[in-house]
C-alpha positions in Angstrom: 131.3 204.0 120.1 133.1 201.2 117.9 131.1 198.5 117.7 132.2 194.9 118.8 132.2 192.2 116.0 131.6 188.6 117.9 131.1 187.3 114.3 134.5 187.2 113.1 136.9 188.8 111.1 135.9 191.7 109.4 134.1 190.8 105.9 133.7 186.8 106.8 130.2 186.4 106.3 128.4 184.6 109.2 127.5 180.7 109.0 123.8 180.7 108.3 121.8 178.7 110.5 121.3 174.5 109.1 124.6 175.2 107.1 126.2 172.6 109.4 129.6 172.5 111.1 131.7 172.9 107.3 128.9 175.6 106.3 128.4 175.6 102.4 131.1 172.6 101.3 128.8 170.5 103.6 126.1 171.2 102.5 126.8 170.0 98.7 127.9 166.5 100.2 124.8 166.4 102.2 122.5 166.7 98.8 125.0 164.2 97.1 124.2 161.3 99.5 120.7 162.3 99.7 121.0 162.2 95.5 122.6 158.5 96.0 120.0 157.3 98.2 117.4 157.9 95.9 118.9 156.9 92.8 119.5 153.5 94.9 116.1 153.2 96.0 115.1 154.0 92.7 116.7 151.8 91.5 115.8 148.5 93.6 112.3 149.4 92.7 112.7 148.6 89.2 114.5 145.4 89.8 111.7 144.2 92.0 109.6 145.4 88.9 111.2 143.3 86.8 110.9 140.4 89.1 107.8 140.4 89.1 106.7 140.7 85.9 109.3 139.0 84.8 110.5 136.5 86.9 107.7 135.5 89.4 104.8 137.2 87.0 103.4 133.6 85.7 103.9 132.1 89.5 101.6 135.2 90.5 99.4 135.1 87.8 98.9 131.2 88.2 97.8 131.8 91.8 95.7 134.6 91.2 93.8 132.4 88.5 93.8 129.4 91.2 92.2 132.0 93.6 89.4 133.0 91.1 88.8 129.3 89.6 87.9 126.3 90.7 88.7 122.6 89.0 86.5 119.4 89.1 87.2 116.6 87.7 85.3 115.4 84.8 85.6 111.4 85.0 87.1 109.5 81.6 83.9 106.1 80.7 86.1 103.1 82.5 86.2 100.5 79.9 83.6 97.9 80.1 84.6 94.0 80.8 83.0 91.9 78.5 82.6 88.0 78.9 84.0 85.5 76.0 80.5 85.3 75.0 80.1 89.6 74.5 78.0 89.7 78.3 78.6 92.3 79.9 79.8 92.5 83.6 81.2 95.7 84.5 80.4 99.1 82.6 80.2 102.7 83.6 77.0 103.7 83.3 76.4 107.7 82.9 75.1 109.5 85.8 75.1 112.8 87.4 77.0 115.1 90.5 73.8 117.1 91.8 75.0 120.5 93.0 73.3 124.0 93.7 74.3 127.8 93.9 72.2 128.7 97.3 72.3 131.7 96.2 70.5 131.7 93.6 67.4 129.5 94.7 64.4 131.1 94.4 62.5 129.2 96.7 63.8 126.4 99.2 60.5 124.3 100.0 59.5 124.1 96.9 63.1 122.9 95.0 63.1 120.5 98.8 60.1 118.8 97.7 61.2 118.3 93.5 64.3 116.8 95.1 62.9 114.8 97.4 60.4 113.6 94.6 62.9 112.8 92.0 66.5 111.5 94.3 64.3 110.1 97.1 65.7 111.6 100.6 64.4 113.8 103.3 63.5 117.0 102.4 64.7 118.6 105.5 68.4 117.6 104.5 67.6 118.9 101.3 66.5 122.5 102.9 69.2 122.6 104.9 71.7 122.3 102.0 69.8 124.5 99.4 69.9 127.0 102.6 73.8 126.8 102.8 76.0 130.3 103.3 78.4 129.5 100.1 77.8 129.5 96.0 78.8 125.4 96.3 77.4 122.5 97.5 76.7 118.7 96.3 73.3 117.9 96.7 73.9 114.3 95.8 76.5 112.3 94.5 76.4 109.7 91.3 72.7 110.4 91.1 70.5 108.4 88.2 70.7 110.3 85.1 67.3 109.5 83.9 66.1 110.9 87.7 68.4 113.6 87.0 66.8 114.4 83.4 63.8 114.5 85.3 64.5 116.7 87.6 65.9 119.1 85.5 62.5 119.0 83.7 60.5 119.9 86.5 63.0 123.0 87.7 62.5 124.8 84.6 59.1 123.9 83.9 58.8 125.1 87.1 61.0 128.3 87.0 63.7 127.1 89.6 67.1 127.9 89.9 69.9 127.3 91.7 69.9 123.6 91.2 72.4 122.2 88.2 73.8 118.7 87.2 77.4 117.6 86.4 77.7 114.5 84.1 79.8 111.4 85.8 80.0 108.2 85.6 79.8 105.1 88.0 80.3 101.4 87.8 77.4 99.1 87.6 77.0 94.8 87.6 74.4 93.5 85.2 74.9 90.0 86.8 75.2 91.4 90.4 77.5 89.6 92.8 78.3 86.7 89.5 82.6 86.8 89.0 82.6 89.8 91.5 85.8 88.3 93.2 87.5 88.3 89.5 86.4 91.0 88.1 87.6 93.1 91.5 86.8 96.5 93.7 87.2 99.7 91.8 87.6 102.7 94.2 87.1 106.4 93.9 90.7 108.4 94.8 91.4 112.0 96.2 90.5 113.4 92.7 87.4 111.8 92.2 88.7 109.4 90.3 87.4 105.3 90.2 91.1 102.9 90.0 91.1 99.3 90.3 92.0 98.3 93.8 91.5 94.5 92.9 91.0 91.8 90.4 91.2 92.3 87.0 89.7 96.1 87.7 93.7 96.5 89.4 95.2 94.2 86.4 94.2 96.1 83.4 93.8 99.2 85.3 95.8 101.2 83.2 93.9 100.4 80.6 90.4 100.3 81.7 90.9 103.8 83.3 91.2 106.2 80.1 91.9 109.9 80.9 90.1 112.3 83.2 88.6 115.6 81.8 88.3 118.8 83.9 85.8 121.5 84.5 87.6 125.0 85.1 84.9 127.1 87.0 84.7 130.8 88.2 85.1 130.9 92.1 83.8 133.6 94.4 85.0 134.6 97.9 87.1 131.9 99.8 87.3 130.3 96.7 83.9 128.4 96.9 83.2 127.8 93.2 80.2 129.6 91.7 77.7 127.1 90.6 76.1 128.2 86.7 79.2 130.2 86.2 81.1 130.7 83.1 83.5 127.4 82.6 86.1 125.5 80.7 85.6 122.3 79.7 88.4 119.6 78.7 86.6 116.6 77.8 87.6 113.2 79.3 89.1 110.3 77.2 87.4 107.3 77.5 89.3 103.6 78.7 89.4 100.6 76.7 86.9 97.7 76.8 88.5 94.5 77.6 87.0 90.6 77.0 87.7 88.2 79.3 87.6 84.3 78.6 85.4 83.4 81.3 81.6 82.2 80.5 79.7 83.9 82.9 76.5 81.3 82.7 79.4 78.9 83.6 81.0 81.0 86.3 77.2 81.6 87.8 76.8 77.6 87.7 80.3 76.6 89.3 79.9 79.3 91.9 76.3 78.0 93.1 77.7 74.6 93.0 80.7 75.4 95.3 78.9 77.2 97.3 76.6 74.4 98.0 79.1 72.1 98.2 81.0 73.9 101.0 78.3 73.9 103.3 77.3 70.5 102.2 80.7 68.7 102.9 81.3 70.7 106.1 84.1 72.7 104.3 85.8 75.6 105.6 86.0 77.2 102.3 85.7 75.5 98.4 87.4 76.8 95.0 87.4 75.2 91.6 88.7 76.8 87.9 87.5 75.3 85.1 89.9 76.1 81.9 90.7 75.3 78.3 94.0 73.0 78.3 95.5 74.0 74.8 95.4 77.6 75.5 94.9 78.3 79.3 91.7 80.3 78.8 90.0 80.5 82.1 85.9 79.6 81.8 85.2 79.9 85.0 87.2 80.3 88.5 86.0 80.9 92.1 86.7 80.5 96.1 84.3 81.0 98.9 83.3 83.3 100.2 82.4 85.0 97.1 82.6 89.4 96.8 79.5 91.1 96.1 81.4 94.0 94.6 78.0 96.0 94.0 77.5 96.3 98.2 81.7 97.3 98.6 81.0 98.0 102.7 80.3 93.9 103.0 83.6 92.9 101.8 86.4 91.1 103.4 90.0 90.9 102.6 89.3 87.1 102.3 85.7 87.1 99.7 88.3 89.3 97.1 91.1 86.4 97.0 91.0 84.4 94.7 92.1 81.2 97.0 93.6 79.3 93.7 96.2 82.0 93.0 96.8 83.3 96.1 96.6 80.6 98.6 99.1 77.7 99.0 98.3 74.2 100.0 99.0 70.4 100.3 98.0 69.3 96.7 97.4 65.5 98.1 97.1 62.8 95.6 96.5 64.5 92.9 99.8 65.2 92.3 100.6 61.4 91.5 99.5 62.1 88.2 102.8 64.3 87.9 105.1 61.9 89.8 104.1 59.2 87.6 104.8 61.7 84.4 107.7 62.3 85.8 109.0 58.4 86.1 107.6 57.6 82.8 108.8 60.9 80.7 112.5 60.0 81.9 112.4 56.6 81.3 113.2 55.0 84.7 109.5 53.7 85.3 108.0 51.6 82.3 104.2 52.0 82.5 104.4 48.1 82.1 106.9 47.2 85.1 105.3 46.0 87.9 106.3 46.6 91.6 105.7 44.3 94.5 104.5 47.1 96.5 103.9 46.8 100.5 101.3 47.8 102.7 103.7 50.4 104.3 106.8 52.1 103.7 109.0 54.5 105.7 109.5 57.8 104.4 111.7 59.5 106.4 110.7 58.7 110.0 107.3 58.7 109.3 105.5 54.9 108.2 103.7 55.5 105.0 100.1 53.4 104.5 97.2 53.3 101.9 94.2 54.4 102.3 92.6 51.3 101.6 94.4 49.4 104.8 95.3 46.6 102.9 97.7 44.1 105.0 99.7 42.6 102.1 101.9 43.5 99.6 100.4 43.1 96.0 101.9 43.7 92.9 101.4 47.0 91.1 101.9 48.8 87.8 101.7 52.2 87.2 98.3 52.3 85.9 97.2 50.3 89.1 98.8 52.5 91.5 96.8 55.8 90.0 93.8 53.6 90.0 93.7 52.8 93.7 95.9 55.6 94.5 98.4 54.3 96.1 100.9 56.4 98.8 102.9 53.6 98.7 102.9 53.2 95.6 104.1 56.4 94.4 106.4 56.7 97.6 108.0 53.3 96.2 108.5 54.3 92.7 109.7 57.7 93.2 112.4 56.0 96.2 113.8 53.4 94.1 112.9 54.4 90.5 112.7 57.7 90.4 115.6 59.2 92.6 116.2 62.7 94.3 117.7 64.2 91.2 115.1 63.3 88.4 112.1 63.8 90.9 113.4 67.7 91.2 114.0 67.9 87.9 111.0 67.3 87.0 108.7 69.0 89.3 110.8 71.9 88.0 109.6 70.8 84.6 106.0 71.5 85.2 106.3 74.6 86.5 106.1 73.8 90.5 106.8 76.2 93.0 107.1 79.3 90.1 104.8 81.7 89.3 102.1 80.6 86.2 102.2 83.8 84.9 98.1 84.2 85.2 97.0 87.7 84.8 95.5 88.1 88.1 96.7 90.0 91.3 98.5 88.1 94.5 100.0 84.7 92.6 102.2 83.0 95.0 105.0 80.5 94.2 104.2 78.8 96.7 106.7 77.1 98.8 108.4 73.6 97.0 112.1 72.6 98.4 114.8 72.5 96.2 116.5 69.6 95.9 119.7 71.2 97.6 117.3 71.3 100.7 115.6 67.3 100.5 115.6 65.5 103.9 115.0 61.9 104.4 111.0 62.3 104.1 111.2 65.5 101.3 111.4 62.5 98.1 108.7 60.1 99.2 106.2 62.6 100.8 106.2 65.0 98.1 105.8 62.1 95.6 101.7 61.6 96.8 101.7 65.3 97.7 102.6 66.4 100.8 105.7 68.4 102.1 105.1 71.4 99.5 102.6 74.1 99.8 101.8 75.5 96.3 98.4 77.6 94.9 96.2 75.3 92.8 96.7 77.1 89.6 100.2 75.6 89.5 98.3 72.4 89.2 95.6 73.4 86.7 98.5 74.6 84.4 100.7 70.9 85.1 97.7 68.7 84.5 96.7 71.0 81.3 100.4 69.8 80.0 99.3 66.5 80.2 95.8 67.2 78.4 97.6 68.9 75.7 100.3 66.9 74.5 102.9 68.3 76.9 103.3 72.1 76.7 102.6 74.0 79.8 100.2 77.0 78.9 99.8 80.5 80.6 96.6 80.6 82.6 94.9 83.3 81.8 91.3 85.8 82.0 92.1 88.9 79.2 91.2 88.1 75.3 91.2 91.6 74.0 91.9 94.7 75.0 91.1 97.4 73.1 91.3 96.0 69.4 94.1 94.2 70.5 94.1 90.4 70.7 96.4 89.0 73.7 99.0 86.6 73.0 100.1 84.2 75.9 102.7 82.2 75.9 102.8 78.4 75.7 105.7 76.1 76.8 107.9 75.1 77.8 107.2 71.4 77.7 106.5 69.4 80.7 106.8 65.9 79.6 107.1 64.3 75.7 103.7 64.2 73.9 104.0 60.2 74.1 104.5 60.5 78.3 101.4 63.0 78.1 99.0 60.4 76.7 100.3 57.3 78.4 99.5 59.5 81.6 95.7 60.3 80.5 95.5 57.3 79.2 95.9 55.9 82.8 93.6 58.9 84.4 91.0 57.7 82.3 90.9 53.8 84.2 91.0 55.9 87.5 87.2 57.3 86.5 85.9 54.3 84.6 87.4 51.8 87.6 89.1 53.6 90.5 88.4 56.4 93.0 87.6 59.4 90.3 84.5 56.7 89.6 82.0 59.7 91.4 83.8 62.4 88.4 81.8 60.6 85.3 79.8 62.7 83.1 77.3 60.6 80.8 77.8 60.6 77.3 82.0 61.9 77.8 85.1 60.2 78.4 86.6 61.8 81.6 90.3 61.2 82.5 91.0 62.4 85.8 92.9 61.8 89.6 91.3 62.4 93.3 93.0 64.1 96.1 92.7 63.9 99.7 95.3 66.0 101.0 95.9 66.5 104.9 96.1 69.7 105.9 98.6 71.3 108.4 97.5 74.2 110.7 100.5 76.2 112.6 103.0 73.4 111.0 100.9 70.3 112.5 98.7 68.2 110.2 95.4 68.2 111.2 93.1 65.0 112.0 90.2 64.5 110.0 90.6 67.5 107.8 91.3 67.1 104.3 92.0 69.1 101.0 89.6 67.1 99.3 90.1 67.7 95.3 89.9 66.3 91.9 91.2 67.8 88.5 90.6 66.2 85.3 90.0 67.2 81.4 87.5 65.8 78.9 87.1 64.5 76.3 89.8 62.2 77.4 91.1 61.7 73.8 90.8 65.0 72.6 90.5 67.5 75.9 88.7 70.9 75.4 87.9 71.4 79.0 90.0 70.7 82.3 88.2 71.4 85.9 89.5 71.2 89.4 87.3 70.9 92.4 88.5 71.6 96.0 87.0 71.3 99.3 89.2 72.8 102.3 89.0 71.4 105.6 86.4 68.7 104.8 86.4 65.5 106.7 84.7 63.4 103.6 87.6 62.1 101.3 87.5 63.4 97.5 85.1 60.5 95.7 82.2 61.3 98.4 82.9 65.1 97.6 84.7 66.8 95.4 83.6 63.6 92.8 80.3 64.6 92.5 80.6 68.2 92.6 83.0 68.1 89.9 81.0 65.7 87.3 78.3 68.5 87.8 80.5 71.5 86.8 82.4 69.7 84.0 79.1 68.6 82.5 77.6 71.9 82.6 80.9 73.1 81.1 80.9 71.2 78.3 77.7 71.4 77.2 77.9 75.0 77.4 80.9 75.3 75.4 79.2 72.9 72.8 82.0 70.0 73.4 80.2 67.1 71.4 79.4 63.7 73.8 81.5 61.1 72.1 80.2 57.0 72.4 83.2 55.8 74.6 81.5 58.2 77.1 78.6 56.4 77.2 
């Protein structure tokens, strides 16, 4: 029987089963694509290689380091600030970061009661930290070094573990709360380390705050750094000492005195600088209420201004002495012209009286007008001798209503119309002090022109920093050296036979000029509160000293209370800064 072929034509080998619809010619592509794949996969493998070592390889690395280290901050010494005199009143002293590896304490109860013994504390807390499920934990911050010598004494003598130390520093106050509000609030930032948040600490901050070290330490799970570990050390760079020019025996005697004062006089707060006229070295400065910068959770925004730089005010009489510069310096007012000078006068729509209440009009000079102090007086002159013009120009002169320059944080300029902006009251009221606002330093650094010859000086705290000596500028000139001692000339008659008669200091000749500002609250002056104040300089002839005194919101007028508080301070101040008493003093 033939046999039937269902596979085809005779000799046509069968397709093989898997051989796929083209049998063997499909097969060969299948292998070729199969061959592509791979050499595709093969070969985006090796680029990712190479992106990771290459490319990404010191990214990964640097995290897996991060993940197996831990950084703390080693703090850089903050310079110390030194008074003129080489005191110190702010230094870094060393202390320690107390920490512990849990663990590896060998016996809780034991290191409780050594820590307890040594950093004071309960021992529970302790326990319950030295108990802790991680290889990390402070015990205690900034701790005493000598208590932490100590302690570290007593563990190994006692075969502890688990407990090290970590040398930082912290800043300390020989003289406690003494020039807290200048020397300013130091602060301790996300990194652990102390910046200047105020004062002169925020002034020379740069400078005081040196550079921070760092401890690189081996971490263990979660990253918790392992305490004892192996670890890299880079050592901190310390900051630079400054000297500052106040005294602080001085500073400690102005601020009791103000202090007093204030509460004395009824005064809602009291400042006073006392400075050296030729250069603008400040001796002492202050404003209630004072900053206790050792207790930092007691301070107020108010206690760390310093009220004479950044606080504006009325400057009252006292700034006669400068309208009367200002008339004799540009030659419209001869210090020996007499005025025939009325018991009133209108400036603007407001009628202008003395203090005195006199009813008649009496003839004046100058000299006489300082002496009694005269609104009137220095309305009159400044009216119809002086004019708009020259009055501006010369309260532009000494330096009113711009920045001093003083190397302390928050000066304002103050608010002092330009003569573009004078009204009908602007000339006369501004003449005896009122219709500008401006921070008292303004007036320390005018009046020291006048003590000096004529040249405006830069107020200012830093002497050195470093081994660098400061230089501060001095000038421009206020008035002619000729104008300056016809001026003091006449503040001296004001002590000796006027109103500043309550500023005399035995044994000195004291030139000088009382204030008694009103003071506006919510743009109304108030009744029967004054900015009582009085600046002067001694030795009249040749000045080494200037002070002002003010009282804020006192109802006494200045010769019952700024007078006497300011012949305290400026004798204390010059017989600290060994000013010789001279025989026309006596």
């Amino acid at each position: 029987m033939q046999r039937e072929n269902r596979g085809g034509k005779a000799g046509t080998p069968r397709r093989g089963a898997g051989t796929g619809r083209f049998g063997f010619a499909a097969s060969e592509a299948g292998l070729s694509r199969v061959f592509a794949v791979a050499l595709a996969l093969f070969f985006l493998v090796v680029v990712r290689l190479v992106f990771l070592q290459v490319v990404d390889g010191p990214s990964l690395a640097s995290r897996a380091e991060a993940r197996r280290t831990n950084v703390q901050v080693l703090q850089a010494k903050r310079g110390t600030i030194y008074d003129r005199k080489g005191n110190i009143l702010a230094m870094s002293e060393e202390c320690y970061d107390v920490y512990c590896n849990p663990k590896e304490v060998t016996d809780v109860e034991e290191e409780a009661k050594l820590l307890v013994k040594w950093l004071g504390g309960d021992e529970a807390g302790y326990k319950e930290l030295l108990s802790t499920d991680s290889t990390f934990v402070y015990v205690k911050r900034r701790a005493d070094k000598e208590a932490c010598e100590s302690l570290r004494g007593d563990l190994i003598a006692n075969g502890r573990a688990g407990v090290y130390l970590l040398s930082q520093t912290r800043r300390v106050y020989p003289y406690g709360k003494v020039a807290g509000q200048l020397i300013g609030l130091v602060s301790e930032n996300d990194q652990g380390e102390y910046e200047g948040i105020t004062g002169l600490e925020l002034m020379y901050n740069s400078e005081l705050s040196g550079k921070d070290g760092e401890m690189i330490m081996e971490t263990g799970a979660h990253g918790v750094p392992i305490a004892g570990a192996a670890s890299q050390v880079t050592e901190p760079i310390d900051g630079e000492d400054i000297v500052i020019s106040i005294d602080v025996d001085v500073q400690k005697y102005a601020e009791e005195c103000i202090e007093e004062a204030t509460a004395e006089y009824s005064a809602s707060s009291g400042m006073c600088m006392a400075c050296d006229p030729r250069t603008g070295e400040i001796l002492a400065a202050c404003s209630t209420p004072y900053a206790d910068i050792s207790q930092p959770d007691t301070l107020t925004n108010e206690a760390l201004n310093l009220k004479l730089v950044s606080s504006a005010y009325d400057p009252g009489s006292i700034f006669k002495v400068l309208t009367a510069a200002i008339g004799v310096d540009s030659g419209k007012v001869s210090t020996t012209r007499y005025f025939d000078v009325p018991p009133t006068i209108v400036v603007g729509s407001d009628l202008v009286m003395d203090e005195d209440g006199r009813n008649k009009t009496e003839s004046m000079n100058l000299r006489e007008m300082l002496r009694r102090s005269s609104n009137v007086g220095s309305a009159l002159i400044a009216q119809e001798g002086i004019g708009a013009q020259t009055f501006s120009e010369g309260v532009e002169s000494f330096g009113i209503g711009s920045l001093t320059g003083v190397d302390f944080p928050g000066e304002t300029a103050g608010m002092v119309k330009p003569l573009e902006q004078y009204d009908g009251s602007s000339l006369g009221s501004m003449s005896f002090g009122q219709g500008l606002t401006i921070p008292m330093v303004q007036m320390v650094r005018a009046v020291s022109s006048i003590a000096n010859g004529g040249t405006l000086p830069t107020p200012h705290f830093a002497l050195t920093v470093g081994d660098k000596q400061l230089e501060w500028e001095q000038g421009p000139r206020s008035v002619s050296g000729d104008t300056a001692r016809k001026v003091a000339d006449m503040m001296v008659t004001v002590v000796k036979d006027g109103t500043g008669f309550s500023a005399a200091v035995d044994g000195y000749e004291v030139a000088a000029k009382t204030g008694t500002g009103e003071q506006a609250k919510n743009g109304v002056y108030m009744q029967g509160k004054y900015l009582a104040s009085l600046i002067g300089f001694a030795p009249a002839k040749d000045p080494e000293v200037l002070l002002y005194v003010g009282l804020n919101e006192t109802p006494y007028i200045s010769y019952s209370s700024a007078g006497p508080v300011f012949s305290a301070i400026m004798g204390e101040v010059l017989k600290d800064m060994g000013v010789l008493s001279n025989p026309q003093g006596s």
